[in-house]
N, CA, C and O atoms as a MOPAC input file, in Angstrom:
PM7 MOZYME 1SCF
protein

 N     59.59300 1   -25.39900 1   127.72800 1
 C     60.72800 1   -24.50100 1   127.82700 1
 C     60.30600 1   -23.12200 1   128.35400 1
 O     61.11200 1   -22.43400 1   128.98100 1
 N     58.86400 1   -22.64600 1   128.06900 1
 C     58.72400 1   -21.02300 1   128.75600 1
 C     59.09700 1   -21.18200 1   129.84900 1
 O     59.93100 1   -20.34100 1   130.18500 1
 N     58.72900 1   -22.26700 1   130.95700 1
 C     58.81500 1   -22.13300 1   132.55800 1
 C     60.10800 1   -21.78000 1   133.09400 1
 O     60.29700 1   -21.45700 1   134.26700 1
 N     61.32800 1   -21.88100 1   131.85300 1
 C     62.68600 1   -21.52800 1   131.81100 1
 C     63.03500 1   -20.40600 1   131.24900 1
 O     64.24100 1   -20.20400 1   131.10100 1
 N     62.06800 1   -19.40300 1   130.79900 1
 C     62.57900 1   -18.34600 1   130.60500 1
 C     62.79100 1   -17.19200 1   131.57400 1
 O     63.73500 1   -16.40300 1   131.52900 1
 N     61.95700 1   -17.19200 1   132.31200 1
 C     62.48700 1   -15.97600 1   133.65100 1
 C     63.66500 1   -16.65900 1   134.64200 1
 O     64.37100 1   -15.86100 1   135.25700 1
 N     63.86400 1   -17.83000 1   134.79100 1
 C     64.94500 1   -17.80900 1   135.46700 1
 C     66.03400 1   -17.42700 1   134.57100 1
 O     66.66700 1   -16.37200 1   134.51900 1
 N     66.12400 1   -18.48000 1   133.88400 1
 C     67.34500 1   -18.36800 1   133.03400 1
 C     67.26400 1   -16.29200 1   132.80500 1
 O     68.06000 1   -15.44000 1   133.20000 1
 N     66.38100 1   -16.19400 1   132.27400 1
 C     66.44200 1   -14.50900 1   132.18100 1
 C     67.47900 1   -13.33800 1   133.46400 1
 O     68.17600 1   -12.33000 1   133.34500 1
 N     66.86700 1   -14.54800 1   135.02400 1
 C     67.70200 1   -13.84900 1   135.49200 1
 C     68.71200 1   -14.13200 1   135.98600 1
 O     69.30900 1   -13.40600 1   136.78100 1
 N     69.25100 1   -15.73600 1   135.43400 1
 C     70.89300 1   -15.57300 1   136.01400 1
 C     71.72900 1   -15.07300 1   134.36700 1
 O     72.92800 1   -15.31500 1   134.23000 1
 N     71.22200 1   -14.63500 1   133.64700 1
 C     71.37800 1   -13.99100 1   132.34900 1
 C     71.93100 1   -12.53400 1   132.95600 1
 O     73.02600 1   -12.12500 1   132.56800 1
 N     71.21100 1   -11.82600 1   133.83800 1
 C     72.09000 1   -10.58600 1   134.96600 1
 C     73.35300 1   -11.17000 1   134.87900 1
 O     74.29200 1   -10.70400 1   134.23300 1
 N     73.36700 1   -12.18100 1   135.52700 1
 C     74.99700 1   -12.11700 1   136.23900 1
 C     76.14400 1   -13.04300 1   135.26500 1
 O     77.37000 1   -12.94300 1   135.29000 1
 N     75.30000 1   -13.95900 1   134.41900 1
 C     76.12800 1   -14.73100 1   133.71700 1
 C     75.45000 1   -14.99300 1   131.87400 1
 O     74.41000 1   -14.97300 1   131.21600 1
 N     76.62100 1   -15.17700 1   131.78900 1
 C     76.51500 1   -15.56100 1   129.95400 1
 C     74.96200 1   -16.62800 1   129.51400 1
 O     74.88900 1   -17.71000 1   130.09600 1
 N     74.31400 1   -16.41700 1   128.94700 1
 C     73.21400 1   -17.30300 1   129.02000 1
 C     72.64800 1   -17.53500 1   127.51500 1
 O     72.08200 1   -16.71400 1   126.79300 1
 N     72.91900 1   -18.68900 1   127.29300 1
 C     72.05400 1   -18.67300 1   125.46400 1
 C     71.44400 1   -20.12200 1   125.21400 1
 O     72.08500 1   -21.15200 1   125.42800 1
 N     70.36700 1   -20.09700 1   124.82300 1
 C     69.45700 1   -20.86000 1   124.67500 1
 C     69.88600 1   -21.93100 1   123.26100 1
 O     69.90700 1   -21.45100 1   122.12800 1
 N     70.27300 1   -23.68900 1   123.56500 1
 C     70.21300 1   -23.77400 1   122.24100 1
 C     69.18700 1   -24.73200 1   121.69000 1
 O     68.80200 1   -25.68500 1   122.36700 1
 N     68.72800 1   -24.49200 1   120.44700 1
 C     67.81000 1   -25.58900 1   120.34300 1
 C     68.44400 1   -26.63800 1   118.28700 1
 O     68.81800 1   -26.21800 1   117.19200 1
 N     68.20800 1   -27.93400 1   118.86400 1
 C     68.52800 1   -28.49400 1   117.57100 1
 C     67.43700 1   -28.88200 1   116.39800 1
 O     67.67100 1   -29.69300 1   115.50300 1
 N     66.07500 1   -28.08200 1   116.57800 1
 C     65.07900 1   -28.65100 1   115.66400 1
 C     64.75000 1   -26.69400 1   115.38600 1
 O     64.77000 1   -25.71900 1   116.13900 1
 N     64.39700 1   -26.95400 1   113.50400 1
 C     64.06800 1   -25.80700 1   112.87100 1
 C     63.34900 1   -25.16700 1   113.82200 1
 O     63.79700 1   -24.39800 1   114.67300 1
 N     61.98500 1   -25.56800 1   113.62800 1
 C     60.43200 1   -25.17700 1   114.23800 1
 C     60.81500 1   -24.74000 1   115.50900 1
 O     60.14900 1   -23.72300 1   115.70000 1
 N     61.55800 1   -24.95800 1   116.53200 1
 C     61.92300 1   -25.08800 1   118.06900 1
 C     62.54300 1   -23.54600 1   117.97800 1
 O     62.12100 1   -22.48700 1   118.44200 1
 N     63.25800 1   -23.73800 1   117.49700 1
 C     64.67900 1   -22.06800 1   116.97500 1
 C     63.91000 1   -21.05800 1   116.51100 1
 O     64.13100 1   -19.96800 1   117.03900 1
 N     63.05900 1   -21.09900 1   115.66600 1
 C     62.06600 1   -20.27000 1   114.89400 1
 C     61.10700 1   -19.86800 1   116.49400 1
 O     61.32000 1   -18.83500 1   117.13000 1
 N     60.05400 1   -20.94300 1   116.91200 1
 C     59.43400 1   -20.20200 1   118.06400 1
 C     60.27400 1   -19.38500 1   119.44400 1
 O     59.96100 1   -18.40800 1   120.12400 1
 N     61.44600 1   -20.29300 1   119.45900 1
 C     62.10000 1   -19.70300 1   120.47400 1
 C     62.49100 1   -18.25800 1   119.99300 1
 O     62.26000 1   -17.25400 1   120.66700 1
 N     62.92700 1   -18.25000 1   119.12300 1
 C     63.93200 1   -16.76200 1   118.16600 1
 C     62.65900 1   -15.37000 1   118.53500 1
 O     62.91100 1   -14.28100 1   119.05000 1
 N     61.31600 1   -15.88600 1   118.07000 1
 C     59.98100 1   -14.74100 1   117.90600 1
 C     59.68000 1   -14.62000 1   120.51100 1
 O     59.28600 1   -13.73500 1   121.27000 1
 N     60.07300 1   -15.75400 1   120.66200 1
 C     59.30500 1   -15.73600 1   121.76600 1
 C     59.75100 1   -15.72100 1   123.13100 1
 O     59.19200 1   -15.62300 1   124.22300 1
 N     61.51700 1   -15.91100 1   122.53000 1
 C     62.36900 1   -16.02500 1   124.17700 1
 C     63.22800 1   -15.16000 1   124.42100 1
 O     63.91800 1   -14.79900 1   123.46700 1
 N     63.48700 1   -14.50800 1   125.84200 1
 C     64.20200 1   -13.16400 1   126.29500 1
 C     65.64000 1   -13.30100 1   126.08000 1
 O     66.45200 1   -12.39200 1   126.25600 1
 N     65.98900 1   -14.82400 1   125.58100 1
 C     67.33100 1   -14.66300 1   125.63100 1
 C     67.99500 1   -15.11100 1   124.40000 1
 O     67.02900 1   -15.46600 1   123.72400 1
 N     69.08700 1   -15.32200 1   123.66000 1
 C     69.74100 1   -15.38500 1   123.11600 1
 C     69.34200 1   -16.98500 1   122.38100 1
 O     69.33600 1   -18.00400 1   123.07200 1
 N     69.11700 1   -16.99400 1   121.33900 1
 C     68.84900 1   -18.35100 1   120.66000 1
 C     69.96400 1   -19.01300 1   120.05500 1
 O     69.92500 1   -18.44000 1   118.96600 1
 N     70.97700 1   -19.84000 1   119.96400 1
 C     71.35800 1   -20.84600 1   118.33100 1
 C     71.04100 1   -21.93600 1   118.38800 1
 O     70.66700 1   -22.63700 1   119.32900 1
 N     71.24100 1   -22.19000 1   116.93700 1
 C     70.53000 1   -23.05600 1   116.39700 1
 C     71.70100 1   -24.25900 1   115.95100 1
 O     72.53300 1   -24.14400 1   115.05100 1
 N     71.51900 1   -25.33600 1   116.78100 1
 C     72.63600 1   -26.45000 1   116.01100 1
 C     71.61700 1   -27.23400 1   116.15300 1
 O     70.84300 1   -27.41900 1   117.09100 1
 N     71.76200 1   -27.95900 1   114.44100 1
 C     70.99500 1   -29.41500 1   114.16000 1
 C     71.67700 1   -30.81200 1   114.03000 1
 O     71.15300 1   -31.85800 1   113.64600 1
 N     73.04400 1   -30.58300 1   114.46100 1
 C     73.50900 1   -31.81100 1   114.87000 1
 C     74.36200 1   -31.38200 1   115.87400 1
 O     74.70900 1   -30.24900 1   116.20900 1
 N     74.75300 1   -32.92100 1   116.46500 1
 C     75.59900 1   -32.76900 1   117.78800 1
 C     77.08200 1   -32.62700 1   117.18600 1
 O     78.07300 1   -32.52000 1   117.90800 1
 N     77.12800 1   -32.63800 1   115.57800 1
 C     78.49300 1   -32.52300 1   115.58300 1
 C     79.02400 1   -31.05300 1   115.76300 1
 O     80.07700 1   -30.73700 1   116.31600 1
 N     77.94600 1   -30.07900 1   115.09900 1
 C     77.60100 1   -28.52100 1   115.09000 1
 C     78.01100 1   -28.24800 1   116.97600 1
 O     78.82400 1   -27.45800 1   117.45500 1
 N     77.10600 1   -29.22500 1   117.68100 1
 C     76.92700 1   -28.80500 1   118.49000 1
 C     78.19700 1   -28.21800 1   119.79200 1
 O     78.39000 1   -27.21700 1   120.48300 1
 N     79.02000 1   -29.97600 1   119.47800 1
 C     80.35400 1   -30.13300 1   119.73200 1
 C     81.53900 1   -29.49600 1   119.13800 1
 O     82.69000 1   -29.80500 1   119.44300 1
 N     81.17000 1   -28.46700 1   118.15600 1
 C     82.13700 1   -27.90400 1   117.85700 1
 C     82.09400 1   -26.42400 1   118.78500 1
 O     82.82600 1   -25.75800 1   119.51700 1
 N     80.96200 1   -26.41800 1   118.31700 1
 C     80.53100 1   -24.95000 1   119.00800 1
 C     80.71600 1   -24.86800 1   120.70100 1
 O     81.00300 1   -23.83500 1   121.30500 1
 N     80.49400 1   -26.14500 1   121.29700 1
 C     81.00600 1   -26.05800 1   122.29500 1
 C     82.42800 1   -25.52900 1   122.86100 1
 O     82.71500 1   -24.92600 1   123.89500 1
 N     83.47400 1   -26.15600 1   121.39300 1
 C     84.49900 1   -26.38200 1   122.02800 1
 C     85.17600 1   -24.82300 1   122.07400 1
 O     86.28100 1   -24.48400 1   122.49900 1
 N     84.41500 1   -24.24800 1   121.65200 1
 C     84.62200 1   -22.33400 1   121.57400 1
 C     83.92400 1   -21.42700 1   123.10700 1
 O     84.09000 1   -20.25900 1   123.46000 1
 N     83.15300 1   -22.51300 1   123.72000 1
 C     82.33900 1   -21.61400 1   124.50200 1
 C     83.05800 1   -21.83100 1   125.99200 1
 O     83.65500 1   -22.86100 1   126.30500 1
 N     82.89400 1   -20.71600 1   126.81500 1
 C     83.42200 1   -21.13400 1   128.43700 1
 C     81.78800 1   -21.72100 1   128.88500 1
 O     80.96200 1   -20.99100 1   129.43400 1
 N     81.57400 1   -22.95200 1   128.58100 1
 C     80.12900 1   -23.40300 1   128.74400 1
 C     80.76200 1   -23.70100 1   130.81300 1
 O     81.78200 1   -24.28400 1   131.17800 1
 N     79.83400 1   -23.13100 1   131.57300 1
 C     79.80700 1   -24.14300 1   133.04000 1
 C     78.83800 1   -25.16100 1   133.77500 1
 O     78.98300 1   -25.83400 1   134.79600 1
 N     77.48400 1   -24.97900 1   132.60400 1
 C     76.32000 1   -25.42400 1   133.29900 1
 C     75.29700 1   -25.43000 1   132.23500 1
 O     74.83000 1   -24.35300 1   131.86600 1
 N     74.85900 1   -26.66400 1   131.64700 1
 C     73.91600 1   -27.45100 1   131.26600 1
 C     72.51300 1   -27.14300 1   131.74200 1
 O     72.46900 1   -27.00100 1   132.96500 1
 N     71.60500 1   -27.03000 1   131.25700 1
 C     70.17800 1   -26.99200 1   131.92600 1
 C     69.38500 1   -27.51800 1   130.40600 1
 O     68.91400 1   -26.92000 1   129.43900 1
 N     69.54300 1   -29.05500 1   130.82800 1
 C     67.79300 1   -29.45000 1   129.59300 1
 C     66.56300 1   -29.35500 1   130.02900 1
 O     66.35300 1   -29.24100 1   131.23700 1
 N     65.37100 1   -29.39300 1   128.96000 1
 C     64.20000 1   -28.75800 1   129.19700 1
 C     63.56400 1   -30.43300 1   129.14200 1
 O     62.35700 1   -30.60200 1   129.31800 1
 N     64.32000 1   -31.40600 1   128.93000 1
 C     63.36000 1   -32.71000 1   128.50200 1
 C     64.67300 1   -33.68400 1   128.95500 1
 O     65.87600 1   -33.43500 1   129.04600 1
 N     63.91200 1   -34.85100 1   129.18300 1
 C     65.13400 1   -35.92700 1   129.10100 1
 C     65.25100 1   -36.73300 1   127.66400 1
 O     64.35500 1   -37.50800 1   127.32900 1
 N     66.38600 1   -36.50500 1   126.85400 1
 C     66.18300 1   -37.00100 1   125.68400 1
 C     67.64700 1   -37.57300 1   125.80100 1
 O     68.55600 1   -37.09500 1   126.47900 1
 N     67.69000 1   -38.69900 1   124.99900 1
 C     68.67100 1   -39.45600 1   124.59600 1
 C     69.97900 1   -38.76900 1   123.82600 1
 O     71.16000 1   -39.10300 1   123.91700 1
 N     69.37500 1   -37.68900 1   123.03000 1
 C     70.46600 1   -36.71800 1   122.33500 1
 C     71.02300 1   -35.81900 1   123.24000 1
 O     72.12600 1   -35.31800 1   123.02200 1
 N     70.15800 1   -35.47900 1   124.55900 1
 C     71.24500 1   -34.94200 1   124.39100 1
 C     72.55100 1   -35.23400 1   125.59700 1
 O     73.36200 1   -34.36100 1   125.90600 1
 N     72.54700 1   -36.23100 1   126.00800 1
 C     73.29000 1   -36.76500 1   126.80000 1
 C     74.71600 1   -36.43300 1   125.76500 1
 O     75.66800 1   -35.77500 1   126.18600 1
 N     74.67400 1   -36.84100 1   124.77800 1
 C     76.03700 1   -36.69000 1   124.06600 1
 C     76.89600 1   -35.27100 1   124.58900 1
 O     78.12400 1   -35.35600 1   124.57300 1
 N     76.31000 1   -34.06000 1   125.02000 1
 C     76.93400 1   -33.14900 1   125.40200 1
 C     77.68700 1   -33.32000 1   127.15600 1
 O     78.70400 1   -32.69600 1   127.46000 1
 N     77.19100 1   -33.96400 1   127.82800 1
 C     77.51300 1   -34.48200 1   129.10100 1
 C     79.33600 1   -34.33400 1   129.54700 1
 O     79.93200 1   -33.90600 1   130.53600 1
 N     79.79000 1   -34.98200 1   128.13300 1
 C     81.00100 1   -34.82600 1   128.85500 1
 C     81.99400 1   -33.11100 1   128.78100 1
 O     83.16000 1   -32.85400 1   129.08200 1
 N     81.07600 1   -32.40100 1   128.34300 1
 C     81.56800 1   -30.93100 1   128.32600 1
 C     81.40000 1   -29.93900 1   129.80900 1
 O     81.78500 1   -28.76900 1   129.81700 1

C-alpha cells in the first residue's frame, strides 16, 4: 500500500480521498504512517453501509482479494 500513497496524496489536491482498511493491525499502521485519511470497517456490512453515505466514484485496491469484490457494485 505505501507505493499508493503519493499518488493517491495527489489526486487528494483535487478530489475527496480516504483510505479504507478492514483489518485492526492494517488501520493502526496505516493511521501512524499514511498522508491521508484512514477508516476502519471490519466487515463488508460496515462497509456497505458506509458506502451508502459516501459520493464514492472510484475504487483503487492494493491486492486482489476475494473480499473485496463485494464492493464492486457501488
Amino acid at each position: 500500500v505505501r507505493q499508493w500513497y503519493e499518488p493517491l496524496r495527489r489526486l487528494a489536491e483535487t478530489h475527496p480521498v480516504v483510505v479504507v482498511s478492514r483489518f485492526p493491525d492494517a488501520t493502526l499502521a496505516l493511521a501512524r504512517e499514511c498522508p491521508l485519511p484512514v477508516v476502519h470497517m471490519s466487515t463488508i456490512a460496515q462497509l456497505e453501509q458506509w458506502l451508502t453515505t459516501q459520493p464514492v466514484a472510484m475504487f483503487v485496491y492494493v491486492n486482489q482479494n476475494r473480499e473485496n469484490f463485494s464492493t464492486l457494485r457501488f
